[in-house]
C-alpha positions in Angstrom: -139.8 -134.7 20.6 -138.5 -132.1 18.2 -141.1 -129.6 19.4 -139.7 -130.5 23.3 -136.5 -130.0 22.2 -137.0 -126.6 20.8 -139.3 -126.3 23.5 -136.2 -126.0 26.0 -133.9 -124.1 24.0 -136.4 -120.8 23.7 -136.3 -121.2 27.7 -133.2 -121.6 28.0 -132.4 -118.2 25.2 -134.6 -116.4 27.4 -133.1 -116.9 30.4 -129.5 -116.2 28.6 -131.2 -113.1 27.3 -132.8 -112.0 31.0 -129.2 -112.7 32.4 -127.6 -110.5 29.9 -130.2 -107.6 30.6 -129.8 -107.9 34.1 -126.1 -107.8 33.9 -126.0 -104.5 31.9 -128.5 -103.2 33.8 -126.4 -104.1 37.0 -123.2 -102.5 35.4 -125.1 -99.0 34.3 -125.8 -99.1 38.1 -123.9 -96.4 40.1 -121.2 -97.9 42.8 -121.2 -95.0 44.8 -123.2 -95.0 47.9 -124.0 -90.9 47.1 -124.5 -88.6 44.6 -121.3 -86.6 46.6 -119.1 -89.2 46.4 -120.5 -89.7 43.1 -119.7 -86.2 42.0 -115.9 -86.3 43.4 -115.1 -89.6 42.1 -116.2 -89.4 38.2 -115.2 -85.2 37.8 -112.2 -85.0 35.2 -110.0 -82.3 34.2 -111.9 -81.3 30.4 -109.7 -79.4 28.1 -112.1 -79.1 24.8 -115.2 -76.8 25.3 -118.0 -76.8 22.9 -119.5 -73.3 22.6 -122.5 -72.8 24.8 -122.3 -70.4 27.7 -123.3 -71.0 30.8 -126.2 -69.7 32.5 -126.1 -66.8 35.2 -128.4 -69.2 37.5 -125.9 -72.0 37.3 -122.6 -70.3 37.7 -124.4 -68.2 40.6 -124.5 -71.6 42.7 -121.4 -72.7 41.4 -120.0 -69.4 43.1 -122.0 -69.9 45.9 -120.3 -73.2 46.5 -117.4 -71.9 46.4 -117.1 -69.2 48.9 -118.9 -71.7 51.4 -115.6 -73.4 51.7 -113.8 -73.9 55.0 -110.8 -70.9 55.3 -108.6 -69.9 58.2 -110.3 -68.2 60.6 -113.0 -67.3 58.7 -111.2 -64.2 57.1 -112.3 -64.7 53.5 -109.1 -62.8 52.4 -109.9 -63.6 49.1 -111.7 -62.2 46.2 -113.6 -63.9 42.9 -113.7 -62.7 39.3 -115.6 -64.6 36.4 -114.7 -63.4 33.1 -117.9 -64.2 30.7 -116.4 -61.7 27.8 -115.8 -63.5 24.6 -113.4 -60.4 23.7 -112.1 -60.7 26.5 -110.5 -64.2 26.7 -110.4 -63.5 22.6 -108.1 -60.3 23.4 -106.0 -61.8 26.3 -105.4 -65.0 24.3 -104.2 -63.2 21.4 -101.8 -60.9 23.5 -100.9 -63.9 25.8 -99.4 -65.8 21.9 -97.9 -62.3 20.9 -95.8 -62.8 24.1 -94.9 -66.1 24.2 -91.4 -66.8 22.2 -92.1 -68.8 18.8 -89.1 -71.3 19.8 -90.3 -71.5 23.3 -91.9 -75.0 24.6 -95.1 -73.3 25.2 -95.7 -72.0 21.7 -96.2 -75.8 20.7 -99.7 -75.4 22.2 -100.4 -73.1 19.6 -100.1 -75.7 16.5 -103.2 -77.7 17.9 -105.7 -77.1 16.0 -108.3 -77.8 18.4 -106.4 -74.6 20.1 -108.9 -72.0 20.6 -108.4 -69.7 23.4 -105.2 -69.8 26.5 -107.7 -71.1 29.2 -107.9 -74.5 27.9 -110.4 -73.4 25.2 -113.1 -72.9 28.0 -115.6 -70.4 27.9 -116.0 -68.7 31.3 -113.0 -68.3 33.6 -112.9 -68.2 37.0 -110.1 -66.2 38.8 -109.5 -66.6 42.6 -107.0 -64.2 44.1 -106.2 -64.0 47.3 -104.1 -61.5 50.3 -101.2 -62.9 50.8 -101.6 -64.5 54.4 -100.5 -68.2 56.8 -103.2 -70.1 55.6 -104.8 -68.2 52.2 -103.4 -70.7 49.8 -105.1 -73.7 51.2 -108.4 -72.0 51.1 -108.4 -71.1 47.7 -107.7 -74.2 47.0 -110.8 -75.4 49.2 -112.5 -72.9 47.6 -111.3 -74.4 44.1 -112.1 -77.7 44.8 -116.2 -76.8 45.9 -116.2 -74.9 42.8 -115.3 -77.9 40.4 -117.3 -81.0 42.4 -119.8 -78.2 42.2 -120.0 -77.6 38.7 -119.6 -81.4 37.9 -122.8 -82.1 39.9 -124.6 -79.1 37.6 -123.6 -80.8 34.5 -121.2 -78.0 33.8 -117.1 -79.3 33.1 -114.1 -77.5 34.5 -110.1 -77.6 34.8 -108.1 -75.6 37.3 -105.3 -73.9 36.3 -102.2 -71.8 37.3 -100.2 -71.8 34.1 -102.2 -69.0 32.9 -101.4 -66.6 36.0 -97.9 -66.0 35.7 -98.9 -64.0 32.1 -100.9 -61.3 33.9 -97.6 -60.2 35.7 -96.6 -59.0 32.5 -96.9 -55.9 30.6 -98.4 -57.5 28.0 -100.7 -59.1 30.7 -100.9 -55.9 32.8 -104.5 -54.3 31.1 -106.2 -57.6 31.2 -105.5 -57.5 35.1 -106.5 -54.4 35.8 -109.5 -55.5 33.8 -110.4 -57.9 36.7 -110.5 -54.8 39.2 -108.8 -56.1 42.1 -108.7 -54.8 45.3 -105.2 -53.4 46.8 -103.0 -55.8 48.1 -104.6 -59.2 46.5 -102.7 -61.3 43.9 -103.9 -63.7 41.3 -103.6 -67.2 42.5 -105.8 -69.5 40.2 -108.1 -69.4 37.4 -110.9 -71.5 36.8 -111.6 -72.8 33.0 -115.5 -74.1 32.7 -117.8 -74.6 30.2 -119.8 -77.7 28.4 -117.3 -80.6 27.8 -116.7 -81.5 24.4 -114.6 -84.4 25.0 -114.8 -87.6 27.5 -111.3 -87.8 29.0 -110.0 -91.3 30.6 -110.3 -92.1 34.3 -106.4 -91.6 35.3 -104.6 -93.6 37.5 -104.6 -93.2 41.0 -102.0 -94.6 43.4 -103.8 -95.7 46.7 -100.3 -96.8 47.9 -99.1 -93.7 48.2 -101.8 -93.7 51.3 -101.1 -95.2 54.8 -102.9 -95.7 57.9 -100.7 -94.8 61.3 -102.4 -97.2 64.0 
């Protein structure tokens, strides 16, 4: 009877056992129907960069992406700059905390000491300018926005900025722009920070309310 006994509760531990596997296996499961969706729904904003730079080949599709967004009229009045220079984002940060008031708000970003460079510590950087036109904000921002789901689907991290831009309006700013090479007329509009995330930053919440349907 004993043996029976024990019998039954090795079955019934094995079942518990296949349950729990199945469960975990069920939870490690994707609930996105597609690896798009996929992409949009789990990219984050990633502020801490580990070192490795990222490969022509990949940032090369990245681009590609990018320029393949929708834009008014097809006009493309925009232009792309990636900045892979270490010296460079080295140089423009330093110049960029020369500037910057030690009482004002923004030097407090300076005390971190994870602080490593004024792009969010990334190591490429992405500008997108653009020709002042009706509809040429909206398709950088397009044009933004395949970069980043992009880059996410390549394993590559990113956070979009516009903080940054407002410094290379300034003197001190001034020979970091013309740096970028620029055509006549166009104006910095966003910058790109990408690299290999070192950090795993929380889902945040969204609010689906703010969404209605007119029927």
């Amino acid at each position: 009877m004993k043996k029976y006994f024990l019998l039954i509760a090795a079955c019934l531990f094995g079942l518990t056992a296949c349950d729990n596997a199945a469960q975990q296996e069920q939870e490690q499961e994707t609930t996105y129907p597609n690896e798009v969706i996929e992409t949009i729904m789990t990219r984050r904003s990633v502020r801490q960069y580990n070192d490795e730079p990222i490969p022509h080949e990949v940032m090369d599709k990245i681009l590609e992406c990018g320029i393949h967004a929708p834009n008014g009229m097809n006009a493309q009045r925009w232009e792309v700059r990636v900045v892979e220079s270490q010296k460079w984002i080295k140089d423009a940060t330093e110049a960029y905390k020369n500037s910057v008031p030690a009482d004002s708000p923004m030097a407090k970003q300076f005390e971190d000491p994870n602080f490593k460079n004024m792009f969010r510590n990334a190591t490429n950087v992405i500008f997108i300018s653009h020709r002042p036109g009706p509809c040429t904000q909206l398709d950088c921002g397009l044009m933004a926005g395949n970069m980043v789901n992009a880059a996410k689907s390549l394993g590559v991290s990113s956070v979009i900025m516009m903080g940054p831009i407002g410094f290379f309006s300034t003197e001190a700013g001034k020979p970091f722009l013309d740096a970028l090479a620029l055509s006549e007329g166009q104006e910095l509009l966003i910058c790109i920070g990408m690299g290999y995330s070192d950090e795993k930053p929380e889902t945040p919440e969204r609010k689906y309310s703010k969404v209605k349907y007119v029927q």
